[in-house]
Backbone as ProteinMPNN parsed JSONL, in Angstrom:
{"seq_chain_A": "XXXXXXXXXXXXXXXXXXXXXXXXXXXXXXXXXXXXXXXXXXXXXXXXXXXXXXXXXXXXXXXXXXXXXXXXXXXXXXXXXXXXXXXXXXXXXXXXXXXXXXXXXX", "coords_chain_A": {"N_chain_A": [[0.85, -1.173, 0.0], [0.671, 2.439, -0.782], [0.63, 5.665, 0.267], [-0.019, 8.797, -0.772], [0.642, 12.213, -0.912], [-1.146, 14.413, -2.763], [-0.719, 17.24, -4.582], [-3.036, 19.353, -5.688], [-5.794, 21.951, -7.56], [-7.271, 22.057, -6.136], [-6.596, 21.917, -3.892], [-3.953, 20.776, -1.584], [-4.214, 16.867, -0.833], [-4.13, 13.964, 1.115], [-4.078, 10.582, -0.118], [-4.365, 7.09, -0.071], [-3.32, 4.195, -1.721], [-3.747, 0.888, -3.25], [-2.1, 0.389, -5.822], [1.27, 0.177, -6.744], [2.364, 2.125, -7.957], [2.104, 6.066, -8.371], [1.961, 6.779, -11.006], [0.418, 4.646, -12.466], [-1.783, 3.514, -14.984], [-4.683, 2.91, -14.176], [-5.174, 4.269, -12.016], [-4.611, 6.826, -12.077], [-6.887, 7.123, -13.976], [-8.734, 7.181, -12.097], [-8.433, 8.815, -10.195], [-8.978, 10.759, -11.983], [-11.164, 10.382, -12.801], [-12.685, 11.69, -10.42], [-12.027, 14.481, -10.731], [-9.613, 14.628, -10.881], [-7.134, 15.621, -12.808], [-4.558, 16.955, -12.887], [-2.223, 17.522, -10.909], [0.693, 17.519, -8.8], [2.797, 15.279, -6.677], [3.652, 13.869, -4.244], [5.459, 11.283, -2.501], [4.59, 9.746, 0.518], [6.177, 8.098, 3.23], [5.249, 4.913, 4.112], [4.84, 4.204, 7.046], [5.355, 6.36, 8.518], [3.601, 7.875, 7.986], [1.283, 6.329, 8.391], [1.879, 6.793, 11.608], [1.713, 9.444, 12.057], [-1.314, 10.018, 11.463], [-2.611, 7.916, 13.161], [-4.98, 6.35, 14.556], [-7.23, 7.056, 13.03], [-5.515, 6.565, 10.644], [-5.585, 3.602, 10.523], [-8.549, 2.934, 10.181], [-9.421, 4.08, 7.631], [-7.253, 2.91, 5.881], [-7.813, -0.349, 6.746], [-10.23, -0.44, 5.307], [-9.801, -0.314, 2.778], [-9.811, -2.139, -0.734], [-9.211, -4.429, -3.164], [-10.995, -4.251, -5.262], [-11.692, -1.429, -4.721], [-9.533, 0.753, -4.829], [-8.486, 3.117, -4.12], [-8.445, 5.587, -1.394], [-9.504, 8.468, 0.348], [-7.215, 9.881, 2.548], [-6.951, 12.352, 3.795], [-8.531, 15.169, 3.475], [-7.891, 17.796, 4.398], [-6.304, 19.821, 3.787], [-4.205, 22.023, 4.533], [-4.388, 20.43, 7.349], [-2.555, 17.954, 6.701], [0.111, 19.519, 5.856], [0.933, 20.844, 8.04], [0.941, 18.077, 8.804], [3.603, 17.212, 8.061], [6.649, 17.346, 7.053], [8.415, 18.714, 3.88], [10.777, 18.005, 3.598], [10.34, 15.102, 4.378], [9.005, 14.018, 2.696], [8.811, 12.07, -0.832], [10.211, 12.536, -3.808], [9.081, 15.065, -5.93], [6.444, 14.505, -8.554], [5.158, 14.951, -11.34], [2.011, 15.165, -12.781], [0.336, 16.54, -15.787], [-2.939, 16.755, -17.937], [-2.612, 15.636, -21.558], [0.232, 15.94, -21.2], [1.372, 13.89, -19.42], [3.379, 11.965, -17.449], [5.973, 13.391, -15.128], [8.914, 12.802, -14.043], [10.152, 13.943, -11.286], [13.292, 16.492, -10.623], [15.447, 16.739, -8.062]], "CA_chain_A": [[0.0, 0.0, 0.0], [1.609, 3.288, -0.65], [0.41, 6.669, 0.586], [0.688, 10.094, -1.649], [0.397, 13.982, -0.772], [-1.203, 15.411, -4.07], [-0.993, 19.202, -4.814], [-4.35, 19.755, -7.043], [-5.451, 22.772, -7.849], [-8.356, 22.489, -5.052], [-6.155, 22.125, -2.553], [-3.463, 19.049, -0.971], [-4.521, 15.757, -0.099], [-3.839, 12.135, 0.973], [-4.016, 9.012, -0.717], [-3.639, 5.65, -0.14], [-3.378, 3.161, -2.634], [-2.893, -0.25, -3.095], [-1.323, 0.445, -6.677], [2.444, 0.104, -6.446], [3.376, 3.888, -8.26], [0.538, 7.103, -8.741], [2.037, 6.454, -12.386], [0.113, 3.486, -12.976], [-3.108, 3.793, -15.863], [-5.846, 2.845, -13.486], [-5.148, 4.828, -10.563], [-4.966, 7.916, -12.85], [-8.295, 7.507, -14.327], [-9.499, 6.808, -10.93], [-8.306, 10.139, -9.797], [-9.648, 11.836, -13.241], [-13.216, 10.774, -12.683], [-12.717, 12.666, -9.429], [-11.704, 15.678, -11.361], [-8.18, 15.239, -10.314], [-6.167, 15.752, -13.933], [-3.605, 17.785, -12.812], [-0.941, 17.599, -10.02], [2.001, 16.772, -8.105], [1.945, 13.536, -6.035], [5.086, 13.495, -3.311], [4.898, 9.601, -1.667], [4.553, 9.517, 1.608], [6.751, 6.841, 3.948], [4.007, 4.58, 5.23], [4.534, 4.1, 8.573], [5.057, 7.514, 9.106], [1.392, 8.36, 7.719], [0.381, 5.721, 9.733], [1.85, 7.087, 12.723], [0.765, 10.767, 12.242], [-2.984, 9.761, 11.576], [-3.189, 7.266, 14.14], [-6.304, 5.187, 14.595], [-7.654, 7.13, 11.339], [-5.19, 5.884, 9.3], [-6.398, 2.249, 10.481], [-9.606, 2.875, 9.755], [-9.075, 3.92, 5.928], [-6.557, 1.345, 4.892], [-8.651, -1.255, 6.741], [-10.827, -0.231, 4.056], [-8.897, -0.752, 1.428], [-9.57, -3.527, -0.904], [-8.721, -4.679, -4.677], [-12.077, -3.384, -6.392], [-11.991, -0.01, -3.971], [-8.087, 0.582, -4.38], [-7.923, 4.558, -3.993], [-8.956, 6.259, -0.451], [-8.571, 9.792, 0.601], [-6.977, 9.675, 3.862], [-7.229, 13.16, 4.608], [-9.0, 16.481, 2.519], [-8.033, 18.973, 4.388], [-4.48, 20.535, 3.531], [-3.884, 22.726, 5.704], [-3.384, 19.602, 8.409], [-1.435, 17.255, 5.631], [1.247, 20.175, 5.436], [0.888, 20.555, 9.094], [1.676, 16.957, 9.75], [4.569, 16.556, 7.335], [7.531, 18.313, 6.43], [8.88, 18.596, 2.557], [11.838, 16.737, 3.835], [9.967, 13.782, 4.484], [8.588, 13.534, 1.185], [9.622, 11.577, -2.013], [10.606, 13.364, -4.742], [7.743, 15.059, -6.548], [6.412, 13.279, -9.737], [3.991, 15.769, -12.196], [0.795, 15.072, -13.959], [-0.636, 17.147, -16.213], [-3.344, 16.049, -19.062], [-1.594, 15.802, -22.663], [1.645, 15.853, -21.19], [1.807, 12.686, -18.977], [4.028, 12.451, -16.188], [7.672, 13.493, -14.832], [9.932, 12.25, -12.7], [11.244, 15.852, -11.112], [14.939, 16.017, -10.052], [15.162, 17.498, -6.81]], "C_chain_A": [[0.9, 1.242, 0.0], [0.515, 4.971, -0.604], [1.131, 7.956, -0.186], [-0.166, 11.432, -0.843], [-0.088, 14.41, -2.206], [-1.487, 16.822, -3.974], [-1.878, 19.408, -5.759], [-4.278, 21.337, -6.918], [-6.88, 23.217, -6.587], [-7.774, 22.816, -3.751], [-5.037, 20.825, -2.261], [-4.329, 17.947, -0.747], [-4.188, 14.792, 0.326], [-4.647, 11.629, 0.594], [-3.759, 8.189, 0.178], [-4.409, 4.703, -0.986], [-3.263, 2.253, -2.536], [-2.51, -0.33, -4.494], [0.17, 0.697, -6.123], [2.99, 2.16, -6.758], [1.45, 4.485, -8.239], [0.924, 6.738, -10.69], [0.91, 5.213, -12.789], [-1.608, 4.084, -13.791], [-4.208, 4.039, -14.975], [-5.993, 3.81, -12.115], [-5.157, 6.594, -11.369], [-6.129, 8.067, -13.847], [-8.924, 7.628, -13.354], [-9.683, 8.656, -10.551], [-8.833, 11.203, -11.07], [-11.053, 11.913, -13.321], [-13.217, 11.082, -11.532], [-12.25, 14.199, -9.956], [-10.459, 16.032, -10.705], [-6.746, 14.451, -11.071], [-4.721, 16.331, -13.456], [-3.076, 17.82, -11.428], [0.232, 16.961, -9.66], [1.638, 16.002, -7.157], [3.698, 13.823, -5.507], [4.476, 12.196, -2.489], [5.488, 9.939, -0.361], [5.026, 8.444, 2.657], [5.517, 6.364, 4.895], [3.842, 4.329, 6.677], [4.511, 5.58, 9.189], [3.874, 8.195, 9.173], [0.822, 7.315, 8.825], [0.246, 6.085, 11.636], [1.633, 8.646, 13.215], [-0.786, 10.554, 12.124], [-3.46, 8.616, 12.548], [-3.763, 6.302, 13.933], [-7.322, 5.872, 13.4], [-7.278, 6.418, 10.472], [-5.76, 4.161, 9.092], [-7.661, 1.956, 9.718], [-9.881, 3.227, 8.071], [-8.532, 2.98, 5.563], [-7.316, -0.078, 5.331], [-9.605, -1.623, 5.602], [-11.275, -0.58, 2.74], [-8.914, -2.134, 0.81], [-9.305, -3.238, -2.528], [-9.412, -3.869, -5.309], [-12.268, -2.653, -6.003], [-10.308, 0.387, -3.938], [-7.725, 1.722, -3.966], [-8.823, 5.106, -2.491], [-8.448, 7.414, -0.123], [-8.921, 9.577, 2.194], [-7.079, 11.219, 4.618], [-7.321, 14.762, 3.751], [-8.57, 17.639, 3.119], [-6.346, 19.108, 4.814], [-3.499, 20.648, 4.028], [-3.428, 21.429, 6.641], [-2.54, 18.873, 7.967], [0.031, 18.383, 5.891], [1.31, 20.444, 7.056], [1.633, 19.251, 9.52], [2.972, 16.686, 9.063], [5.333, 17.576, 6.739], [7.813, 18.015, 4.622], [9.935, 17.392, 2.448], [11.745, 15.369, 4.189], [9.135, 13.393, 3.627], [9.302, 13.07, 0.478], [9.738, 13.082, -2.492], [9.73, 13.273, -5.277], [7.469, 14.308, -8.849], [5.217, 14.116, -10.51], [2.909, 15.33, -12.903], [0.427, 16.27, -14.576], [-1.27, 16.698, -17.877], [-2.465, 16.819, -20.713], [-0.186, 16.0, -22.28], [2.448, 14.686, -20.657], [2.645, 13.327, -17.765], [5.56, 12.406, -16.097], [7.957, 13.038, -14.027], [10.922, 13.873, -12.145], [12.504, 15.632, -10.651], [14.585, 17.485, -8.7], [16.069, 18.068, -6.271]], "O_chain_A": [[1.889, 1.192, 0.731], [-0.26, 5.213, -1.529], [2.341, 8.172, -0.259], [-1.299, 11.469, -0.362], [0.849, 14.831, -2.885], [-2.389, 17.377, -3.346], [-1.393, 19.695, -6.853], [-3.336, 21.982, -6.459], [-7.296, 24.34, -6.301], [-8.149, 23.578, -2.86], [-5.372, 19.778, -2.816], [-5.442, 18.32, -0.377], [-3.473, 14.415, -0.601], [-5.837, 11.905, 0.748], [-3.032, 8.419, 1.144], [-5.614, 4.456, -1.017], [-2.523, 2.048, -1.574], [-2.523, -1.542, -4.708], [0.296, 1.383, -5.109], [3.612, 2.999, -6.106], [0.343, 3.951, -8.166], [0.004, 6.482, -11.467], [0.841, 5.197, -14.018], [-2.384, 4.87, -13.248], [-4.713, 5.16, -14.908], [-6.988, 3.885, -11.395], [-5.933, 7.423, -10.896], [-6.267, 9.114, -14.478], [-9.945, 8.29, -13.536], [-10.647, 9.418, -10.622], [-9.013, 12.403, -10.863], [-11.849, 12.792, -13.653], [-14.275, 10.567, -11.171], [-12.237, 15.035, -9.052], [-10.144, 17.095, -10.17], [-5.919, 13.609, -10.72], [-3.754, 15.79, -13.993], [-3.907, 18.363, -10.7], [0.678, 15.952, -10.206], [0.485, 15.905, -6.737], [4.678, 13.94, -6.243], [3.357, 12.109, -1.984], [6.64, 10.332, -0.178], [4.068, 7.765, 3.024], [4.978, 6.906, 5.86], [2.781, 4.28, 7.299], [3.81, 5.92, 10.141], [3.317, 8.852, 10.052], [0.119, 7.519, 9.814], [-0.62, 5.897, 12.49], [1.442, 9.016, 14.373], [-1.428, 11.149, 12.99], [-4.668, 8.426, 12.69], [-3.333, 5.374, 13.249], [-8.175, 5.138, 12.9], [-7.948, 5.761, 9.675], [-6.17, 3.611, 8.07], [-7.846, 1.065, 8.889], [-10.605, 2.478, 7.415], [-9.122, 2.111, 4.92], [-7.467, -0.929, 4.455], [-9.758, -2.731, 5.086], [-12.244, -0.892, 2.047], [-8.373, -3.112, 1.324], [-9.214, -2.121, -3.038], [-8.936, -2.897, -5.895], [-13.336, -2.285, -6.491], [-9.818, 0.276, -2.814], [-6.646, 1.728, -3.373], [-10.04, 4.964, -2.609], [-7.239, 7.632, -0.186], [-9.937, 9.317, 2.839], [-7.257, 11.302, 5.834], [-6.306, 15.396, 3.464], [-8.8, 18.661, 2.472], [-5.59, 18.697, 5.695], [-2.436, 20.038, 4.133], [-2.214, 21.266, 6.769], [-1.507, 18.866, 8.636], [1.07, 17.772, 6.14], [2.376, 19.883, 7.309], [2.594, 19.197, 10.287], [3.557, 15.74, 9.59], [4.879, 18.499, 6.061], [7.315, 16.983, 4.174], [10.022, 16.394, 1.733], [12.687, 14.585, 4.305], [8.494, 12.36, 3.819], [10.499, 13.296, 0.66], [9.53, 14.188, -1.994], [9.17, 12.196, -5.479], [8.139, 13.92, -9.806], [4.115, 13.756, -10.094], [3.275, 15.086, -14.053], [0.159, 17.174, -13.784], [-0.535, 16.395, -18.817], [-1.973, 17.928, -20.917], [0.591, 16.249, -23.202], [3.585, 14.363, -21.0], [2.685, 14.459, -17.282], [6.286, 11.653, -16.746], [7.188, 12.791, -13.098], [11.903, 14.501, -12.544], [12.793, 14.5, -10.263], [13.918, 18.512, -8.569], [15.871, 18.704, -5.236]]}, "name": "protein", "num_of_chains": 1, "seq": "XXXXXXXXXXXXXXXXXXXXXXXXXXXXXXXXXXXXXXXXXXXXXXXXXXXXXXXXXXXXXXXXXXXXXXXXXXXXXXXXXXXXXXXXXXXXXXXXXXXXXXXXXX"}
């Protein structure tokens, strides 16, 4: 299962997936019929999400199954950037439609 920060244009959020990358086909349509074409996606070290959200994060990834693979672990921003520094992010990774995605150098 791997946990992402995305930067949309509504606002941050968490993820968690049980796709291996945010690159992968299905997990980016998933997020497009949510109207979420466009952003950056920094991965999140999972135990650390697990151990800033607590007994939330349980309760989402519990969740989590094959034919439900995408959950948002947490909509509101503001506490995401709150609980997590930059420096404990991957390296960010770009979407945007017609262009596909980057690998950023950091």
């Amino acid at each position: 299962m791997k946990v992402f920060m995305l930067m949309t244009g509504s606002g941050p959020l968490m993820i968690l997936t049980s796709h291996a990358s945010i690159e992968d086909p299905q997990i980016l349509e998933k997020l497009a019929s949510k109207g979420i074409e466009k952003f950056l996606a920094y991965e999140v070290p999972f135990e650390l999400a697990r151990n800033r959200y607590g007994g939330h994060f349980n309760v989402v990834s519990q969740d989590l199954h094959e034919t439900d693979d995408l959950r948002v672990l947490d909509y509101n921003g503001e506490r995401a950037f709150k609980l997590f520094s930059f420096k404990e992010l991957g390296n960010p990774i770009s979407h945007e439609p017609g262009v596909g995605l980057v690998n950023e150098v950091a």
